[in-house]
N, C-alpha and C positions, 0 to 999 in steps of 0.2 A: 529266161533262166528256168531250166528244170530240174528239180529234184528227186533222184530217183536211187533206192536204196536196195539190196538184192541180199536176202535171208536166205541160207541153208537149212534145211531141215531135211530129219533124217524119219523115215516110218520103215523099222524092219531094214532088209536091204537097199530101199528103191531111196533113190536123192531126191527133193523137189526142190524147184526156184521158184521162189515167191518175191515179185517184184512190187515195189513200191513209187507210184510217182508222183509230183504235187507240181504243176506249172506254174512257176511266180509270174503273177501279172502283176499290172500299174495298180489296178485296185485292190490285189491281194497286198500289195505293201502298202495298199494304205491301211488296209483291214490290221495286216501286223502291228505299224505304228500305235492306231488307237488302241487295240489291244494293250500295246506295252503300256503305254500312259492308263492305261485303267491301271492295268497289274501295280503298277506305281504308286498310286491312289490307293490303292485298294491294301496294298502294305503299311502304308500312312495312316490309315482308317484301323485297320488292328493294334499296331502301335501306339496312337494317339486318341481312339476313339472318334465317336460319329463328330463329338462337337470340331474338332480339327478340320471335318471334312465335308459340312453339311450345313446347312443354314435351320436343322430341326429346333425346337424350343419345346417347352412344357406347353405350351399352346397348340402346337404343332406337332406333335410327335410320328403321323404318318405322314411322309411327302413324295418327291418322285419315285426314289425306289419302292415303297411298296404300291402306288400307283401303277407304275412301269414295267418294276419287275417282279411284281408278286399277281396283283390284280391284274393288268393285263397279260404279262405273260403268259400265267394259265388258262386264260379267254383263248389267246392268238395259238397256243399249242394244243387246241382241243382238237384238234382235225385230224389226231391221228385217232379216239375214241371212234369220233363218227363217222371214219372212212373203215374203218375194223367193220364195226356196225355192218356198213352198210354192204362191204365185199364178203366176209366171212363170215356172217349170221346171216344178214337177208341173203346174201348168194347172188349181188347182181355182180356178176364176172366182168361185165363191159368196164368198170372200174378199176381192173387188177392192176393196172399200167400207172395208176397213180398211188398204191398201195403202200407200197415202202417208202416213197419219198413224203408221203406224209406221213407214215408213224415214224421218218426218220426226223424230219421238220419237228415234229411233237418229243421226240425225246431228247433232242436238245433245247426242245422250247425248254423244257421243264428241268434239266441240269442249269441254263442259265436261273429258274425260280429257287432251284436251292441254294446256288451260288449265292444270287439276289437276298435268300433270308439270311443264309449266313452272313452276309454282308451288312444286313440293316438289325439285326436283334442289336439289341445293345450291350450284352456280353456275351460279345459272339464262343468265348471259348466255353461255354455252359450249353451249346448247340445240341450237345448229347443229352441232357437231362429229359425232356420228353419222354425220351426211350426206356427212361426205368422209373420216371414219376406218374403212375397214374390218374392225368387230369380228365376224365371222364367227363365233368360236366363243364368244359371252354371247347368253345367252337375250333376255336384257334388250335386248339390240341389236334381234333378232328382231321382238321385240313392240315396240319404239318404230318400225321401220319398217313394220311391216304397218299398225302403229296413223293412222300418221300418210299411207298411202298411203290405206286405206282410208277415213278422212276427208276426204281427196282427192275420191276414186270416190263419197261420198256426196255433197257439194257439186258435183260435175260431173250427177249422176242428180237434183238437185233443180231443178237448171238448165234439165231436162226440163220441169219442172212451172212454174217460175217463166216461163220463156221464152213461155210460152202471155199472159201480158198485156205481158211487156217485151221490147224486143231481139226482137221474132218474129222475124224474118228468121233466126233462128239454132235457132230450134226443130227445123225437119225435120231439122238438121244433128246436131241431140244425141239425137233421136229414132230416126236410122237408128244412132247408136251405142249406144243403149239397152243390144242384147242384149249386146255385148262387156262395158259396163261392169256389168251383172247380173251376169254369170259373175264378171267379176274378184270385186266385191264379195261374190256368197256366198262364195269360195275363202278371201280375205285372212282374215275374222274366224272362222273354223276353224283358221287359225296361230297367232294370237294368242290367241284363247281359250285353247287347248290348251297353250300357252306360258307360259301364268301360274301355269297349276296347275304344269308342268316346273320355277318357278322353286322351289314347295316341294319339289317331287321331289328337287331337288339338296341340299337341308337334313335331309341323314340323321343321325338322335338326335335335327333340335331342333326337329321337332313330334312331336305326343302319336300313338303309335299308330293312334288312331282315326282320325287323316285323312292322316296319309302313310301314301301306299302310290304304286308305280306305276303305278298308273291314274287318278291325279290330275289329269295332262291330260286323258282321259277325262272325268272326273267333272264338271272345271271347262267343257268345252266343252257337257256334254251339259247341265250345269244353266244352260247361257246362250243353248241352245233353249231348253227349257221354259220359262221364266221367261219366255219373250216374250211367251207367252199372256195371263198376270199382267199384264204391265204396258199390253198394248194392252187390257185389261178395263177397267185400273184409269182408263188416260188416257180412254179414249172415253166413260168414265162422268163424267171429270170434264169435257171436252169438250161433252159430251151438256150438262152445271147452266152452262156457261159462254158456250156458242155456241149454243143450244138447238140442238143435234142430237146424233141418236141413231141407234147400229149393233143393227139386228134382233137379237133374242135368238137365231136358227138357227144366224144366222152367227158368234157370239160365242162359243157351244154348239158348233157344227163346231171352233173352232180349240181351245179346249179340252179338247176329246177327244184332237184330235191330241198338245196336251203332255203327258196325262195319261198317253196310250202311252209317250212319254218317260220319263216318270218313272216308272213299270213300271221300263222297262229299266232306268233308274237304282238303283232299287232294288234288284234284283236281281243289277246287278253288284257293290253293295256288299255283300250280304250274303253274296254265294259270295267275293268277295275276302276279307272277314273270316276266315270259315271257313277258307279256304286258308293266310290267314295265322297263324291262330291268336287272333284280336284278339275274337273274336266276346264272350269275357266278358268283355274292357274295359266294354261295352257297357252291362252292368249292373255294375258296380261301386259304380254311385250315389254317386260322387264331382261333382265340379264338370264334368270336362272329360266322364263320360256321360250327365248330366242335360243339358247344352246338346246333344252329340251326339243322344241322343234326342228330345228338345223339337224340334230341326231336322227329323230325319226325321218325325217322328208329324205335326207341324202344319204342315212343311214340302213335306211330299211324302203321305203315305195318307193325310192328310184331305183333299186336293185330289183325288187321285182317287178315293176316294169321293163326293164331289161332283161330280165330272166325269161319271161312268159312274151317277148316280141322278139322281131326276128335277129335285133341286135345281138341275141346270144348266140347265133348262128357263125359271127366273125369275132376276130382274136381282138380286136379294138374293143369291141364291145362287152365278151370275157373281162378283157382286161380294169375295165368301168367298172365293172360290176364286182369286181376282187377291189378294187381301190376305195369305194365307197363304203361297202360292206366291213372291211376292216378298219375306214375310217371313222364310220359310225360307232363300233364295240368301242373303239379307241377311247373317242368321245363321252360316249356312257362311261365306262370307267373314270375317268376324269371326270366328271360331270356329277357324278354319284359322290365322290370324295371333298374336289374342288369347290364345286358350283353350289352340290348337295348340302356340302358340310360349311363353308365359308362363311353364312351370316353367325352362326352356334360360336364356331372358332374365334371370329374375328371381334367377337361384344365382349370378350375378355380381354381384348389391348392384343391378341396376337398377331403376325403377319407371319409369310414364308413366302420365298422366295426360292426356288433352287439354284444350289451354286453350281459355279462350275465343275467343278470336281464332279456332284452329283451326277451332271450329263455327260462329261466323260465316262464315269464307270457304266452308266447303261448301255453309252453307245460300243462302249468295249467289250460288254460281255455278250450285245447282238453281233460285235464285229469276228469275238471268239468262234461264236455259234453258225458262223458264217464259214469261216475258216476250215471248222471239223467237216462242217454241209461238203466241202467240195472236195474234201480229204477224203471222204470216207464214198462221195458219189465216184468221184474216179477211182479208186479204186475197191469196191465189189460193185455187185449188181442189184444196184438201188434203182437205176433207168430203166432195167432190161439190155443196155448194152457196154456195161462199163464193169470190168475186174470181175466179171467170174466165168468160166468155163460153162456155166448151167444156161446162161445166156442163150448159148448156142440150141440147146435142146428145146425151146419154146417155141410155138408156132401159132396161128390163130385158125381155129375152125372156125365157122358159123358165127363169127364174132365173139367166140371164148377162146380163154389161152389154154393151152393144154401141152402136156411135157411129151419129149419125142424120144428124151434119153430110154438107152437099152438097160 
């Protein structure tokens, strides 16, 4: 079943037809389904509040969703900063092919994180006050306005893309401001990142040794580069079985390497911080909180770059490993830092948690949403390089850069 919708628009004399079309497949109605059952939930939850719909307590009060879809969402959506970064400020052009579908990946990571808070404050209808209470000295303040400007700046930069079939007349105009809102955009989610880890940094005693420390903002920003690598593998493979198209293995292989440098550093800052601290034998103690601790680091980060720096990164299998660890690893720290981190603190007061089902409904709904728009908006413009726009046409590759051919 296809859906395909055909707009008139008038510019001056001349007609244009603007067609729209969305293919329903088996897995886009399942994607709808849970969608709906979020939507469902998620009206239950404004009407009745969290306690109706969530297993939180005074013990508890952060659980899956801001795990899921506060802290790790904006880990898993950083990969449109560091692909900006790395195409439009360093200039490595071999990268352009995966350019838009990750800062497109990124700004819907970051619409399901507002959704996500609106969803979990506790008087969601008070969502607005931020914006005229000036809380200067809460972290939390920080990160809800960087969060929510740079979702701003990503919806103004896709506007870029989209403007090339609709509204042209307004393209050169978002196009001459491109470079401004790049700079804004890589700047804001280096505050934000960096700020989430600050919010454990402020919880001295009640996470576990092994993941507070001061350099937490650190850790949290650096592990939401790397992971970009991960999940631009991970989409473009799925992109690749759903849109039939497919990103070179060179280029896949280049940015790769690049995160695996990353996670070096990463490394190596944790292991001198330990040592400095003294924490380095927590590490083995082979309790609960170093067995997750190392399972992160081993399949989180050295087997990726072992895989990155040997010739596995050369085949789409082996990509593919390396996108699936990599992001199961952030996964894990995220939880790990909350969960693992926080759970003996939480738990010496009488509390537990549990997530209900509801809870996992609505994340898996608002991933299933962000899915949904992903192939809405791939098929129709030019997010691949060959879907929904006429510019498409005008791209070529010299010397291994792209370069436009339009007259």
């Amino acid at each position: 079943m296809e859906l395909i919708t055909t707009v008139l628009s008038k510019a001056g004399a001349k007609k244009s037809t603007v067609k729209w079309k969305f293919k329903m497949t088996p897995m886009r109605w399942v994607f709808t389904g849970i969608a709906a059952a979020a939507i469902a939930v998620i009206l239950v939850r404004f009407v009745l509040g969290l306690g109706a719909t969530t297993n939180l307590n005074d013990q508890w009060p952060w659980g899956l969703w801001i795990s899921f879809d506060v802290l790790l969402g904006v880990a898993l959506a950083g990969g449109g900063y560091g692909t900006a970064l790395i195409v439009y400020v360093l200039r490595r052009d071999k990268f352009y092919p995966i350019a838009r579908s990750a800062m497109l990946t990124s700004l819907l990571g970051y619409i399901v994180v507002v959704l996500g808070l609106l969803i979990e404050v506790g008087q969601w209808f008070n969502f607005w006050r931020p914006y005229v209470s000036w809380g200067h000295a809460s972290v939390l303040f920080e990160v809800f306005w960087c969060i929510s400007c740079y979702t701003v700046i990503q919806i103004l930069e896709f506007c870029e893309v989209g403007t090339e079939k609709v509204f042209k007349g307004a393209h050169k105009y978002l196009k001459k401001a491109m470079p401004v809102m790049l700079i804004i955009g890589i700047t804001l989610p280096t505050l934000h990142q960096s700020s989430l880890g600050q919010l454990f940094y402020l919880m001295v005693g009640k996470v576990n040794p092994l993941w507070w420390t001061a350099f937490l903002p650190v850790f949290f920003l650096l592990s939401s580069f790397f992971v970009g690598a991960g999940m631009i593998v991970i989409e473009s493979t799925l992109a690749g079985k759903a849109l039939n198209h497919k990103v070179e293995i060179p280029v896949l292989r280049g940015l790769v390497k690049i995160s695996a440098g990353a996670m070096i550093l990463y490394l190596m800052l944790k292991i001198t911080d330990m040592v400095v601290r003294g924490t380095f034998a927590n590490a083995f103690a082979f309790d609960l909180p170093s067995i997750m601790f190392l399972s992160e680091l081993t399949f989180g980060v050295i087997i990726p770059v072992i895989i990155a720096f040997s010739s596995l990164s050369s085949t789409r299998k082996g990509l593919i490993w390396f996108g699936i660890l990599t992001v199961s690893g952030v996964v894990m720290n995220r939880f790990d830092v909350l969960f693992t981190g926080m759970g003996k603190y939480l738990n010496q007061y009488g509390g537990s948690y549990v997530p209900a089902v509801s809870e996992f409904i609505v994340s898996l709904g608002l991933v299933s949403i962000a899915c949904l728009a992903y192939l809405f908006l791939a098929e129709n413009f030019n997010i691949l390089g060959s879907h929904g726009s006429e510019h498409a046409d005008d791209i070529e590759i010299k010397d291994g850069k792209y370069a436009s051919t339009a007259k």
